[in-house]
C-alpha positions in Angstrom: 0.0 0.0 0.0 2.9 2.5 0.3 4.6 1.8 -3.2 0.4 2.6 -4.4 0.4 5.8 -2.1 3.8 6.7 -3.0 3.2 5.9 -6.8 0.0 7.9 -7.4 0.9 10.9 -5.3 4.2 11.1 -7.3 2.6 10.5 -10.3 -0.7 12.6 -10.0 1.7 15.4 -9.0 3.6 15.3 -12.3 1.1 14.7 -14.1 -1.4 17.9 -12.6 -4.4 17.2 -14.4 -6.2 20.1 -13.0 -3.8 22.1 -14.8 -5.0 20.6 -18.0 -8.7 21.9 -17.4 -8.4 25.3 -18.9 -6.7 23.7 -22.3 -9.5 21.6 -22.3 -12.0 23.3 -21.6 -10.8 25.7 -24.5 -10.4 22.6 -27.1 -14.4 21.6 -26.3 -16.0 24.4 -26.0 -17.7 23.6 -28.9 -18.5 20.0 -28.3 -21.9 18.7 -26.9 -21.7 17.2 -23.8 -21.7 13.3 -25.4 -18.4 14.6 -26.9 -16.9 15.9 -24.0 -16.9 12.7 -22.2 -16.5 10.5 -25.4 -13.1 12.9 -25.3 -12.4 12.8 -21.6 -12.5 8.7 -22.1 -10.1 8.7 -24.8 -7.8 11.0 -23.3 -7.7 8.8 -20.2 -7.2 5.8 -22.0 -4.2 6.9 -24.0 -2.8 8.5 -21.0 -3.2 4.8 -18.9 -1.4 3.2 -22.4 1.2 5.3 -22.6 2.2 5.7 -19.1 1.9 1.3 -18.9 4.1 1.0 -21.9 6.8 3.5 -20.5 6.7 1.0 -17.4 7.1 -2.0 -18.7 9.1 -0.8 -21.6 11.8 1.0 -19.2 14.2 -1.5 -18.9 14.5 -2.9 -22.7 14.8 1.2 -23.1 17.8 1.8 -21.1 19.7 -1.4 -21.7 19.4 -0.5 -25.7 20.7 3.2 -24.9 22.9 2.6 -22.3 21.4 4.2 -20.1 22.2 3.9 -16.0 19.5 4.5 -13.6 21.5 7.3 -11.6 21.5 9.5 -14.9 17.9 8.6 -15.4 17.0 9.6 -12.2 18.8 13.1 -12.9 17.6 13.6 -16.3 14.2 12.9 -15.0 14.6 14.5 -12.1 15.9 17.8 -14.0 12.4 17.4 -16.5 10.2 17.3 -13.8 11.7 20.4 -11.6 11.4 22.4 -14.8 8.1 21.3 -14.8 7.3 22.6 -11.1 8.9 25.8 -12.0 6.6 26.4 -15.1 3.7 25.4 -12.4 4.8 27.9 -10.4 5.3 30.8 -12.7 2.1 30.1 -14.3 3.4 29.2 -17.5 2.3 25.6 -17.5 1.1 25.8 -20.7 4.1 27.4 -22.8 6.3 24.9 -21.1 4.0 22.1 -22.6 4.2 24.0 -26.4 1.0 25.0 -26.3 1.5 28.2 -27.0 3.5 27.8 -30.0 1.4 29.5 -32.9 2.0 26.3 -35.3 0.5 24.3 -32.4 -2.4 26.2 -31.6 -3.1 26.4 -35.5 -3.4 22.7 -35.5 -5.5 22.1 -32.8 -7.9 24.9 -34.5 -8.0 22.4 -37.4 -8.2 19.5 -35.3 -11.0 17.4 -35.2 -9.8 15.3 -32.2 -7.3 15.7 -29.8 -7.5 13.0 -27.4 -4.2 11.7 -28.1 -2.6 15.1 -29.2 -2.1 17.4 -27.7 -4.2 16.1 -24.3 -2.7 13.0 -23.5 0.3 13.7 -25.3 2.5 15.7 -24.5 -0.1 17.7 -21.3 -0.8 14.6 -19.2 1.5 12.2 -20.4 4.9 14.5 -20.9 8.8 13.3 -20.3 8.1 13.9 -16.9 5.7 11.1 -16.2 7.2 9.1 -18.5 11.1 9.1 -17.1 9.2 8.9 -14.0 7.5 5.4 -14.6 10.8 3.9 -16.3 12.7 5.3 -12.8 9.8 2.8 -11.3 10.2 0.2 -13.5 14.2 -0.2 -12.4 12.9 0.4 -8.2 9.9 -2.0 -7.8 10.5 -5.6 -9.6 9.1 -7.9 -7.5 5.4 -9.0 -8.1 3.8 -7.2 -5.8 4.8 -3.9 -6.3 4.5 -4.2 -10.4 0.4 -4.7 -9.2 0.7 -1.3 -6.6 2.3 0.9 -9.6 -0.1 -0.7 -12.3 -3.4 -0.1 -9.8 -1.8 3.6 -9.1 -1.4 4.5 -12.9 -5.1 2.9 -13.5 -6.2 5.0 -10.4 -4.2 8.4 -11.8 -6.0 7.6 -15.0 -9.1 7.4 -13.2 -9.0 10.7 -11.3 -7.6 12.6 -14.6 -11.0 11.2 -16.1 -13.2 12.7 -13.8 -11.2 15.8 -13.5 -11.5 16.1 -17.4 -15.5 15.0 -17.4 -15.6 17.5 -14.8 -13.4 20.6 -15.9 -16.1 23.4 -17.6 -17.6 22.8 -14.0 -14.6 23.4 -12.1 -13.6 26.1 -14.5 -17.0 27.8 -13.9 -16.7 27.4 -9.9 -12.3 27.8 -9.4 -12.1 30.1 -12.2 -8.9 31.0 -13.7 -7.0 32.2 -10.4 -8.2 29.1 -8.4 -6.8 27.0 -10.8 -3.8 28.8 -11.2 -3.6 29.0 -7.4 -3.9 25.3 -6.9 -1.4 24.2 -9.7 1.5 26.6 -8.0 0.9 24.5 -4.9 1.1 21.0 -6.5 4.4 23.0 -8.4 6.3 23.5 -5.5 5.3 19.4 -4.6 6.7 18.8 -8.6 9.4 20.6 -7.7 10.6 18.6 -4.1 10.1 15.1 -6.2 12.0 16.9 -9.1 15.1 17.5 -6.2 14.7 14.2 -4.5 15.4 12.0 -7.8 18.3 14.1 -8.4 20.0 14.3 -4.3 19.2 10.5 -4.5 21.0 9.7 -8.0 23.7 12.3 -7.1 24.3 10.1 -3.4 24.6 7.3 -5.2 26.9 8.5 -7.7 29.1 9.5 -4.7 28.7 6.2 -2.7 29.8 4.4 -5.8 33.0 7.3 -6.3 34.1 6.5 -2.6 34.5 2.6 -2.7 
């Protein structure tokens, strides 16, 4: 139950659906109801896809590249500060791309955008995904591969009801509420951001001292 807690608060955190509502809310303004949750559904289940695939993928990943876990964990670690830091500042969304002008031309002549731009790169951005391959090298027993595959189902759930939810949460948090909630869960991004690295950079030390 600790790796679950540990996984989904982690992952939830990074992740910061609520700070997705306003882009959504914005892509389906125009869609009835019946599509907004058709939408919200999709998103969710590419978001759970692609986050279990970076799990269980992790490892074939950083054998073929080489990759040790230390410099994962600071890579990762590094991705997932800068997110914090765009949480904080309120600029969430640039730091996503979504204010790049060929972006926000295609999702004017987008008909769907479940998979692009929601789930990727807004819910499920290098962040999460570093994050879930960092898992994939901690937890390998049994038992904890079921905790982090029940808390990316469960993260996948709450983002869906956040997302079926998010023109009424706009309508009662408004724009400084949500802004005002994501700067919190940014400075949490941020102290999981610094812990991957301090851990990675420990290690690295341990292993330089014999």
């Amino acid at each position: 139950m600790d790796i679950f807690l540990y996984v989904f608060a982690s992952l939830f955190s990074v992740i910061n659906p609520l700070g997705t509502v306003p882009v959504f809310v914005g892509l389906t303004s125009e869609e009835s109801p019946e599509e907004r949750n058709k939408t919200s559904l999709l998103t969710t289940i590419n978001v759970i896809v692609i986050l279990l695939i970076s799990f269980f993928a992790g490892t074939y990943l950083l054998s073929f590249f080489g990759i040790s876990l230390d410099s994962l964990r600071i890579a990762g670690g590094m991705i997932i500060v800068t997110s914090g830091f765009a949480l904080l500042t309120g600029t969430f969304s640039k730091h996503k791309g979504m204010k790049n002008k060929r972006v926000k031309k295609d999702l004017n002549n987008r008909e769907k955008f479940s998979l692009t731009p929601l789930a990727i790169p807004m819910l499920a951005g290098p962040g999460s995904i570093s994050l879930l391959i960092t898992f994939n090298q901690e937890y390998q027993k049994l038992s904890a591969v079921i905790m982090v595959m029940l808390a990316v189902i469960t993260v996948g759930l709450a983002t869906f009801i956040i997302l079926r939810s998010s023109h009424y949460i706009s309508k009662i948090l408004g724009d400084s509420g949500i802004n005002a909630i994501s700067r919190i869960v940014g400075f949490i991004v941020i102290s999981i951001g610094i812990e991957y690295i301090s851990t990675a950079v420990i290690s690295i030390l341990k292993t330089i001292n014999g």
